[in-house]
C-alpha positions in Angstrom: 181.9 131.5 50.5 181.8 133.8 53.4 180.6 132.8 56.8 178.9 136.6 57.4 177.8 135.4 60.9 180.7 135.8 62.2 181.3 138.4 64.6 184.2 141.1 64.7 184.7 143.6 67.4 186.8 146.9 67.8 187.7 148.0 71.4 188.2 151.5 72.8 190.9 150.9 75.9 188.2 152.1 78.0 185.4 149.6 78.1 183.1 150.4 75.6 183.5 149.4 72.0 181.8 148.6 68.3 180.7 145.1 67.3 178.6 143.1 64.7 178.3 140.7 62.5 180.1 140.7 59.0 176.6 140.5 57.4 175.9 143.8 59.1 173.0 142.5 60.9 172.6 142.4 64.7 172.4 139.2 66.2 172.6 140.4 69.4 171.6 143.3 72.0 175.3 144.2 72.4 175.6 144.8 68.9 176.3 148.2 68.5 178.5 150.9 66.2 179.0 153.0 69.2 178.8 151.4 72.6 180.1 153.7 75.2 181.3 153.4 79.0 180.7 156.2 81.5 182.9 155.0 84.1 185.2 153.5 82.4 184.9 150.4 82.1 181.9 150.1 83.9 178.3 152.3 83.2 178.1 151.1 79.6 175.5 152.7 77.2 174.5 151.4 73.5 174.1 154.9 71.8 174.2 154.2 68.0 172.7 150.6 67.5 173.8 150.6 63.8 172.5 152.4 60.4 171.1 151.8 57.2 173.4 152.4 54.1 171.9 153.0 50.4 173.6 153.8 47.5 171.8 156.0 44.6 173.0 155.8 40.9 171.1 157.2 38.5 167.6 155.6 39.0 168.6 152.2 41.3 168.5 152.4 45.0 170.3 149.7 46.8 170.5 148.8 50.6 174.7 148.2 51.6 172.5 147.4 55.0 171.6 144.9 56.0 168.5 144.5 58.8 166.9 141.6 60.8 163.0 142.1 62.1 160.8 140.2 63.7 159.4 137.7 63.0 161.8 136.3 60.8 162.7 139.0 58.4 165.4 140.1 56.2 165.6 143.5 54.8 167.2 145.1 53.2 169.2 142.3 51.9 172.7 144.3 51.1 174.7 141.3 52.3 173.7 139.9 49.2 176.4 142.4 47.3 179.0 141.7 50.2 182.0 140.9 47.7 185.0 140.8 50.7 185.8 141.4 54.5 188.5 141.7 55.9 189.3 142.6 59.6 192.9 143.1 59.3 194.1 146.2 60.5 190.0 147.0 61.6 186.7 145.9 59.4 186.8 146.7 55.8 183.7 145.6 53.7 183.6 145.5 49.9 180.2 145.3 48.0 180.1 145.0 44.7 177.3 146.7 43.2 177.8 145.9 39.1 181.0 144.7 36.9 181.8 148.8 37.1 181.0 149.7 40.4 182.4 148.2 43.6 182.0 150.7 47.3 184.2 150.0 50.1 183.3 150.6 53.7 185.6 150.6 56.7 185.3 151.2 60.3 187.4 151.3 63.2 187.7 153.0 67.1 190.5 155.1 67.9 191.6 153.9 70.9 191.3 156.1 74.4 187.9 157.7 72.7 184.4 157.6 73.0 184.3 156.8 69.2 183.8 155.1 66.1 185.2 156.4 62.6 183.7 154.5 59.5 184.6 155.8 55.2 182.9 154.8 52.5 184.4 155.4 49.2 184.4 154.2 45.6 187.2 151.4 44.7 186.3 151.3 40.8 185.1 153.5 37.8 181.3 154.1 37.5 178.6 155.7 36.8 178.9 159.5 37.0 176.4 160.0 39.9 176.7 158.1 43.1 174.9 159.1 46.0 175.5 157.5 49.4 172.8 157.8 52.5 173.5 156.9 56.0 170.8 156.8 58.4 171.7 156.1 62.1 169.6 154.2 64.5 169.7 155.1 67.8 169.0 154.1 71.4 170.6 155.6 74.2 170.3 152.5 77.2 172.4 150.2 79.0 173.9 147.7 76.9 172.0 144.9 79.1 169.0 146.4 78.3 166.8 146.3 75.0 165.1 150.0 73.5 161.5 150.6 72.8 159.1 153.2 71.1 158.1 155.8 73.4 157.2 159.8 74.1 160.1 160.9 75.7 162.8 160.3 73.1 164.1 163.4 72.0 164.9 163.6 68.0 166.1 167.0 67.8 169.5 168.0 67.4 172.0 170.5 67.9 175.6 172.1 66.6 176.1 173.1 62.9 176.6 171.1 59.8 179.9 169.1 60.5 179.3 167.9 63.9 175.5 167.1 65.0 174.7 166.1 68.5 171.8 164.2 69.8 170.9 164.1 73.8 168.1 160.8 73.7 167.2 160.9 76.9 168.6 163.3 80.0 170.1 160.3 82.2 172.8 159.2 79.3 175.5 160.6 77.2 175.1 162.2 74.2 176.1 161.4 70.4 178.0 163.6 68.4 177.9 162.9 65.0 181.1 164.3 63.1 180.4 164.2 59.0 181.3 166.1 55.5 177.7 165.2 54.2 174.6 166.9 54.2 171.8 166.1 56.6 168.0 166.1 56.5 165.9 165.6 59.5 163.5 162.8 59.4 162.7 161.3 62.5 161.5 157.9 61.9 161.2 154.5 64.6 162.4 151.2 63.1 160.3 148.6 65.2 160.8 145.0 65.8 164.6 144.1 65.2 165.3 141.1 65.6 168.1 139.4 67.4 168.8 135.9 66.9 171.5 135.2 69.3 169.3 136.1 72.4 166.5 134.6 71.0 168.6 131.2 71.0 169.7 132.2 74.7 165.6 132.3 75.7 166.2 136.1 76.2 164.0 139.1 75.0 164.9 139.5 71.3 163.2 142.5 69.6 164.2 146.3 69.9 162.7 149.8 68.2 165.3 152.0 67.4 165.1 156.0 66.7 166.5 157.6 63.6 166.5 161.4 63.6 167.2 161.8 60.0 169.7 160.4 56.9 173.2 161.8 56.0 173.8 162.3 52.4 177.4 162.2 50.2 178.1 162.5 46.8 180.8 159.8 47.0 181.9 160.9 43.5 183.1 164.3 44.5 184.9 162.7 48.0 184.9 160.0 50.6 182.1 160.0 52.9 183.7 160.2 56.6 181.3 159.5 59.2 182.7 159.9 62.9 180.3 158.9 65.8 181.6 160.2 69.7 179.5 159.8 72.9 179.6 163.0 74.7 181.7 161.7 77.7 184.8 162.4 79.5 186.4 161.0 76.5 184.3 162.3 73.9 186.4 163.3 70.6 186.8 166.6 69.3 186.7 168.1 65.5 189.1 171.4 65.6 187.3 174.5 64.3 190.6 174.2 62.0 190.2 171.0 60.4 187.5 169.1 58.2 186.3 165.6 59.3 188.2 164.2 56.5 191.5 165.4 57.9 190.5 164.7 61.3 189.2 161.1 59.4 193.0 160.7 58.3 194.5 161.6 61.2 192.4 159.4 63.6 193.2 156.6 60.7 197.5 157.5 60.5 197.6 157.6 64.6 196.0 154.1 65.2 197.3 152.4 61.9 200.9 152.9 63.6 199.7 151.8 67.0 198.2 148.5 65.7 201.9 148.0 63.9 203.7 147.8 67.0 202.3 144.6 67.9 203.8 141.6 66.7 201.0 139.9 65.5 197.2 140.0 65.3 196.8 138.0 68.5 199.1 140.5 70.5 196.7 143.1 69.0 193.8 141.0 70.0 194.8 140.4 73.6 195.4 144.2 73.8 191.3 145.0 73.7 191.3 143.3 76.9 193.6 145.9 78.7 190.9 148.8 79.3 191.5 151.9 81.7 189.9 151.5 85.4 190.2 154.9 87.5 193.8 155.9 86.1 195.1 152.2 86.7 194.7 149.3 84.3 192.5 146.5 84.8 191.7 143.4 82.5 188.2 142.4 80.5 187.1 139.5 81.4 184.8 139.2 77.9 182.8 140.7 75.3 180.4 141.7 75.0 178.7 141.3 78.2 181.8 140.6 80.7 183.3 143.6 82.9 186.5 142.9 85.1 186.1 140.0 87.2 189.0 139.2 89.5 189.5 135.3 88.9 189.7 135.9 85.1 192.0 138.8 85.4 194.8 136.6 87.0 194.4 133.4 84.8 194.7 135.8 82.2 197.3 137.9 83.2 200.3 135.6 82.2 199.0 135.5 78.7 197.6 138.7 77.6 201.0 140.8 79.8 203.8 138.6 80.5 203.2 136.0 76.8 203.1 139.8 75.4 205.9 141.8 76.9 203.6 144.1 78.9 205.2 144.5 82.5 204.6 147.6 83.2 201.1 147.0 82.4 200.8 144.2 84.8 202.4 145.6 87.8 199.7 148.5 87.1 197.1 145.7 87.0 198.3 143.6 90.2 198.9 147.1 91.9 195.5 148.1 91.1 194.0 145.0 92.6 195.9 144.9 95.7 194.4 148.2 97.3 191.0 146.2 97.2 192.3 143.5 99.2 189.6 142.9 102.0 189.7 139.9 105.0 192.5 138.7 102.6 190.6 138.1 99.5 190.2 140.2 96.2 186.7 140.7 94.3 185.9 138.3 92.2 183.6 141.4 90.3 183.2 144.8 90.1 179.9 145.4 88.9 178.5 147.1 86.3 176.5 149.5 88.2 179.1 150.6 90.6 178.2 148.9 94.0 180.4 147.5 96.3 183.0 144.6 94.9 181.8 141.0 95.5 184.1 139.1 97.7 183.0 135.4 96.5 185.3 133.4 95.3 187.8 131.3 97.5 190.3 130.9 94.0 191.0 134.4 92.6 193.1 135.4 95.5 195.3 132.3 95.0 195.4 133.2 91.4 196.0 136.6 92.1 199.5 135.4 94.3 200.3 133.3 91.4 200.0 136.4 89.1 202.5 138.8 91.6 205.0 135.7 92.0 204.9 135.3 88.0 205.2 139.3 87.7 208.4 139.2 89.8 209.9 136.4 88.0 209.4 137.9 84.9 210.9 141.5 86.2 214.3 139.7 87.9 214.7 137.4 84.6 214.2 141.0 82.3 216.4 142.8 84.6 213.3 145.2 85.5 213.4 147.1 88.8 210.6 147.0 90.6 210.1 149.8 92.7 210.2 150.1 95.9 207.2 151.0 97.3 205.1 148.7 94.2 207.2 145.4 95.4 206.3 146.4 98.8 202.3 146.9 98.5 202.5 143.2 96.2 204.4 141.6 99.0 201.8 142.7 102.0 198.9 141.6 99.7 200.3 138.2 99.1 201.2 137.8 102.9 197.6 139.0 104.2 196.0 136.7 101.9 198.0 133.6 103.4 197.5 134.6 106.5 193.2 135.0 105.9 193.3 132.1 104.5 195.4 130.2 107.2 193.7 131.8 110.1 190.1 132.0 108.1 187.6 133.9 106.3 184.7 134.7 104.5 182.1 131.7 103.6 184.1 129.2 106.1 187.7 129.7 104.2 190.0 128.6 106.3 193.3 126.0 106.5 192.6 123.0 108.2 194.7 120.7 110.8 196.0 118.7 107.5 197.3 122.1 106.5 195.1 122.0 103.0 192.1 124.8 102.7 188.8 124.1 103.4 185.7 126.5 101.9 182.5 127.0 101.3 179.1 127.1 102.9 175.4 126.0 101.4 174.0 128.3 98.8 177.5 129.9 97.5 179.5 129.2 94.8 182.9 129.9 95.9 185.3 127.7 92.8 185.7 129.1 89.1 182.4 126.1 88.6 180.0 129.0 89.5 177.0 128.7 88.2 173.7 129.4 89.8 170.4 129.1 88.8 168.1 130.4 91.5 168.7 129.0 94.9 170.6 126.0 93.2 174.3 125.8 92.6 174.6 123.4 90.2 178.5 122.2 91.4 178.8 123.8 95.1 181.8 121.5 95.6 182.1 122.6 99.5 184.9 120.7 101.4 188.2 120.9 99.8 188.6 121.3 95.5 191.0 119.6 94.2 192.4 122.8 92.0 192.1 124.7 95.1 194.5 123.1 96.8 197.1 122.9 94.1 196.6 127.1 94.1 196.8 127.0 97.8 200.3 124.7 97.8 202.0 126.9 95.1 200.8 129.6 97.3 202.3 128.5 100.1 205.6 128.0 98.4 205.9 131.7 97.0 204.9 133.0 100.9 208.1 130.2 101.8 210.5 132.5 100.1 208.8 135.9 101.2 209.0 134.5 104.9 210.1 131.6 106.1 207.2 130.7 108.3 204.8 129.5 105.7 207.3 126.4 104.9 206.0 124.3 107.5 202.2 124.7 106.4 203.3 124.3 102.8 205.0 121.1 103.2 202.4 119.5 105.5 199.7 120.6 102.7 201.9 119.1 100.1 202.1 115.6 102.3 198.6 115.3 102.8 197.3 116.5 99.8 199.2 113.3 98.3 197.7 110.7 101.0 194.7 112.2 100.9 193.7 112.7 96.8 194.4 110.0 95.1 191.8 107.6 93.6 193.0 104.3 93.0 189.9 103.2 92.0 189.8 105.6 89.1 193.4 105.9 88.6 193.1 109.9 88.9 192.6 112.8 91.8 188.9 113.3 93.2 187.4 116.5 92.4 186.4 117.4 96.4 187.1 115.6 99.6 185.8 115.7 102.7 182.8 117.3 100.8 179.9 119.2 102.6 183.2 119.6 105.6 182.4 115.6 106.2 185.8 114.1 106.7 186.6 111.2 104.8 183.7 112.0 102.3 184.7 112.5 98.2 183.5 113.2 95.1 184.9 110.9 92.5 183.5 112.9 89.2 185.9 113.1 86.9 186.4 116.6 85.6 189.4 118.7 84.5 190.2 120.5 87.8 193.2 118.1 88.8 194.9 118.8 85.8 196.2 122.0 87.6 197.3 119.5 90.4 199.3 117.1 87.8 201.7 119.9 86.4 199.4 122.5 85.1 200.8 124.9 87.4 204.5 125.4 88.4 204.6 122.7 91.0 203.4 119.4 90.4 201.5 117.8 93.7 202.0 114.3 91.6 204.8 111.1 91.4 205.3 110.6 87.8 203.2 107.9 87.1 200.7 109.1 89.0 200.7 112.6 86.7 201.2 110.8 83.7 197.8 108.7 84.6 195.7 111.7 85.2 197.0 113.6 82.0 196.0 110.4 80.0 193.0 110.0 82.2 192.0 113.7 81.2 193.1 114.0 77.3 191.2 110.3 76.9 187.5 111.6 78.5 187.5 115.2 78.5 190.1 116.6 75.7 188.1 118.3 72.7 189.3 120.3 69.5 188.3 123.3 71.3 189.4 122.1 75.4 188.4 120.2 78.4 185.0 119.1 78.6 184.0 119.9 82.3 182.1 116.3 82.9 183.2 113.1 82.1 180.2 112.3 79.0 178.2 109.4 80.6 178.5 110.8 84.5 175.2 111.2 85.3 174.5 115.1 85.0 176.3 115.1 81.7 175.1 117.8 79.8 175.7 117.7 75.9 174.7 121.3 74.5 174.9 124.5 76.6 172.0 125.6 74.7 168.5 126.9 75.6 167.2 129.8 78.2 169.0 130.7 81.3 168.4 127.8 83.1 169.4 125.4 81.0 172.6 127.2 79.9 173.8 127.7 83.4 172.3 123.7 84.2 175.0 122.6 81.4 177.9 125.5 82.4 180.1 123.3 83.7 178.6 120.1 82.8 180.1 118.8 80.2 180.8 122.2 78.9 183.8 122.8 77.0 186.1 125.4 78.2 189.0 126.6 75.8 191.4 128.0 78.8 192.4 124.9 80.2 194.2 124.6 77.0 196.8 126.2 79.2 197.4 124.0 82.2 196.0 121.0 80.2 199.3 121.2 77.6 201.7 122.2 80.4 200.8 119.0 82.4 200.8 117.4 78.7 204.0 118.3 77.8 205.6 117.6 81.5 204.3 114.0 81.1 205.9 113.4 77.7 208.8 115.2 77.7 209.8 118.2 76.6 211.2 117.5 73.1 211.5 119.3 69.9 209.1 115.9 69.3 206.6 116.3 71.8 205.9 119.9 71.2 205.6 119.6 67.4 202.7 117.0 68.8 201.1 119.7 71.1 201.1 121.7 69.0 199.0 120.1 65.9 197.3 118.4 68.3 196.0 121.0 70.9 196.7 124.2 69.5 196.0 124.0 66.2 192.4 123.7 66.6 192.6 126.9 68.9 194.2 128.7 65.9 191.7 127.6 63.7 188.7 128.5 65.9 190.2 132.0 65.7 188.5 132.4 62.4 185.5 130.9 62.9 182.8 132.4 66.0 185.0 135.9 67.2 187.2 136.8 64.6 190.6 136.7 65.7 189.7 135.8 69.0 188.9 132.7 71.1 185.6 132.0 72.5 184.4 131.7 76.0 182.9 128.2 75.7 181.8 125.4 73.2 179.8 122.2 73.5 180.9 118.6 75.2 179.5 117.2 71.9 179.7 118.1 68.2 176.9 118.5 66.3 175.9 117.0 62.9 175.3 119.6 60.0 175.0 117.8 57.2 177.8 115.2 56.2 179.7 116.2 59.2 179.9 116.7 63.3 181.1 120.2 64.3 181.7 121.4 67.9 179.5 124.8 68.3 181.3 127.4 70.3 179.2 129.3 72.7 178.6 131.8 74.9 180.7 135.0 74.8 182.6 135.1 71.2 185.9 136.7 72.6 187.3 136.1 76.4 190.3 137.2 77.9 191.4 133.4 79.6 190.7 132.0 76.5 192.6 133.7 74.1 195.3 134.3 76.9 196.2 130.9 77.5 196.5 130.4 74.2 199.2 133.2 73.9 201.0 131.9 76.5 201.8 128.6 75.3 202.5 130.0 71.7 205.3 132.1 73.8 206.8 129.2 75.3 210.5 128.5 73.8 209.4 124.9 72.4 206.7 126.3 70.4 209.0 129.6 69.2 211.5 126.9 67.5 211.0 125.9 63.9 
């Protein structure tokens, strides 16, 4: 039986893109056929929220649509025919409408354009007569935002038969609307949608869309080719010389062989992550509601360019970040809106040296050249971030006399636990993070070999850190000492974060008993099916379900909340701890990967999700772990990649 509330989603390369559901109803404001960004990949816009599809034969009418509406209403129901989906290469739905008659549907976004392509077309013999109508529903607002009936909406269109376009409102872009079909204006507003997902999130949760009028195909005589474009810098174009169904074709031949150069469907699924950012690359941090954010773009990075064979894209990446270095950190976020970065985060410059030391490795073992000027500019980045840091910086980053880094200050979440519900951050963690200082000390090694003079900081980090971490009490690292800057003064909650000092990143702060007790300590209390929970269950704290309005969700964020990229370091330190045998990996691997690779199918299609619960839920005769939050993230799906790419897991 097919699960139709799963989600798939089709990327553009430039921040915008086309999501849904398989059912074909929206779940959720981001839900869109045509979702474009202005500035790429930032100034987003919902323009075509979706359409309804009927199919005329003889005297039946029936929906291949499917539509939610409040209050809790289905209709129509045209799920209910929905015979097969498929979202290899792109979406393909089949609906079966009789024993004679089944109607195929397929949809994809050629990538570098403002657009969406979609084909409907007849897959068996029927009846002689068949009439397809597509109606669009339209919006024209920021994809944050939800749409409402008013005056100023502007139905009328312009342009001839073929291509259509539509201007909503004067502040947005436009959509073109390339088609072989007939049109008939017939402006209509479809109130109340309803969208289940953000009602479960305590968020606003009904929308009114416009539609202008219905398209109309005799699907006997030909395919019906439907070809949405925002009017944007990247908006695409019909030749005077060529119909939409050729220009259907062509769009379909050109990214058919694109999508076959990648290896696999997870190389093609890390790829709608790499989006366009002012004639450099940059990485998406999630969809549908995530933009670039600098801590996710350099755990990520490993995975989604190096696991994939993509230098050239991450040099463009690391390059691109490096010119907004600023009192030696990089943004943690550009927003959406196009202020000013936010310089918050004490972590994502240490990540980002880890990235450029990783990038180089990866050019000398390839045999790449780097070129001059690029190693250069990565070089004086790494070297004014280690000297900020050393020296200090923003929100009281600075190293201290025991050579390990000290941040933080009340009010500010600076580590990757960042949530924030009003005036309260729920894990400040001020004073000295555990994982922090194992980014810091792997830091300080890279600026070792760049210049010499960072060797004596890095081994009297790498002393104290040892004396200084270790619980004996617990058998494991603390998460923060000398917390609120109060020397002497820990936090003994066990969470995940000292996995990355135990051999979850390149060098290992630990003895090996001592690692091989925190692994154990970590896969015993916090390991799930779906990764680390973020709270030892039973701390006080605990939270269960990252479920509920804002509050509560960002109460339970890291929690006990699981998060599926510390897969990554979590089986690295695994693995170091064990051995690394044909024996041990084979063990990982059905063990802690598996599940991953199963998930894939089951929230984000062919994806991994941003969250899931610390505890499984019952349905029925069984407990199942819920994933949450955003149904495809970059880390997530990135670490994943990069253990599948290490030579253990490549042998049969």
């Amino acid at each position: 039986m097919l699960n139709t509330d799963r989600e798939w989603l089709e990327t553009d390369g430039l921040g915008g893109f086309a999501s849904g559901t398989v059912s074909g109803r929206r779940s959720r404001r981001y839900h869109a056929l045509l979702l474009a960004a202005s500035r790429p990949p930032t100034g987003r816009y919902v323009l075509v929220n979706g359409c309804e599809v009927y199919v005329t034969t003889g005297q039946d009418r029936v929906a291949l649509s499917s539509q939610h509406y409040a209050p809790n209403v289905i209709h129509p129901h045209g799920d209910r025919l929905l015979h097969s989906f498929t979202s290899e290469p792109w979406p393909v739905w089949r609906f079966q409408l009789s024993e004679t008659l089944t109607i195929a549907q397929e949809l994809f976004v050629p990538h570098r354009s403002a657009a969406v392509a979609m084909r409907w077309w007849i897959e068996s013999p029927g009846p002689e007569l068949v009439t397809l109508s597509v109606r669009p529903l339209l919006s024209g607002r920021d994809y944050h935002a939800l749409h409402h009936e008013n005056g100023d909406f502007l139905f009328e269109c312009t342009g001839e038969a073929r291509k259509l376009t539509w201007t909503p409102y004067r502040h947005v872009p436009g959509i073109s609307i390339i088609s072989n079909g007939s049109y008939s204006a017939e402006p209509l507003w479809y109130r109340q949608f309803y969208y289940a997902r953000e009602a479960e999130r305590g968020l606003d949760c009904t929308e009114d869309l416009a539609s202008p009028g219905a398209f109309h195909f005799d699907l006997r005589a030909s395919q019906a080719v439907w070809i949405l474009t925002a009017t944007t810098a990247q908006e695409l174009v019909c030749p005077e010389d060529q119909s939409p169904l050729e220009l259907f074709e062509q769009l379909r031949k050109q990214e058919s062989d694109r999508r076959k150069q990648f290896v696999s469907p997870l190389h093609r699924a890390a790829d709608q992550y790499l989006v366009t950012r002012e004639g450099g690359q940059t990485i998406i941090a999630g969809y549908p509601w995530f933009t670039d954010w600098g801590r996710d773009t350099f755990i990520a990075l490993p995975g989604l360019c190096f696991a994939t064979g993509r230098l050239k894209e991450a040099g463009q990446i690391l390059q691109a970040w490096a010119r907004s270095v600023s009192e030696g950190m990089v943004p943690n976020r550009f927003p959406d809106s196009g202020e000013a970065p936010e310089y918050n985060s004490v972590d994502a410059s240490l990540w980002y040296v880890l990235a450029v030391q990783n990038y180089l490795q990866h050019c000398e073992t390839q045999g790449k050249t780097v070129p001059a000027a690029a190693r250069t500019l990565l070089r004086q980045s790494v070297l004014e971030i280690l000297t900020a840091y050393a020296e200090g910086t923003r929100f009281g980053i600075a190293a201290d006399e025991d050579g390990l880094l000290r941040a933080g200050v009340p009010g500010l979440q600076l580590t990757w636990m960042d949530a924030k519900v009003g005036d309260w951050v729920v894990t400040p963690r001020i004073g000295k993070p555990v994982e922090v200082q194992a980014l810091w000390i792997n830091a300080l090694c890279f600026g070792a070999r760049l210049e010499t003079r960072w060797g004596d900081l890095y081994e009297l980090a790498r002393s104290q850190f040892t004396a200084k971490f270790w619980n004996p009490r617990k058998g494991c690292l603390y998460d923060v000492i000398d917390v609120d800057h109060c020397p002497g003064q820990v936090n003994e909650q066990v969470r995940p974060n000292q996995i990355l000092a135990a051999g979850g990143l390149p060098i290992c702060l630990l003895n090996e008993e001592h690692a091989a007790r925190v692994v154990a300590l970590v896969e015993d209390r916090l390991w799930t099916p779906l990764g680390l929970r973020t709270l030892e269950p039973g701390t006080s704290g605990y939270q269960p379900h990252c479920t509920g309005n804002q509050h509560s969700r960002d109460a339970a964020y890291h929690q006990g909340t699981v998060w599926p990229w510390l897969t990554g370091p979590f089986v690295k330190a695994w693995l170091r701890a064990h051995g690394e045998t044909p024996q041990t990996y084979q063990t990982a691997r059905q063990q802690f990967l598996q599940p991953l690779l199963d998930h894939l199918n089951d929230f984000g299609i062919g994806h991994v999700s941003e969250i899931a619960d610390g505890d499984a839920t019952s349905t029925g005769s069984e407990a199942k772990q819920i994933a949450r939050g955003c149904p495809f993230q970059a880390w997530s799906l990135a670490e994943l990649l990069r253990l599948l790419a290490l030579p253990g897991f490549q042998q049969k």
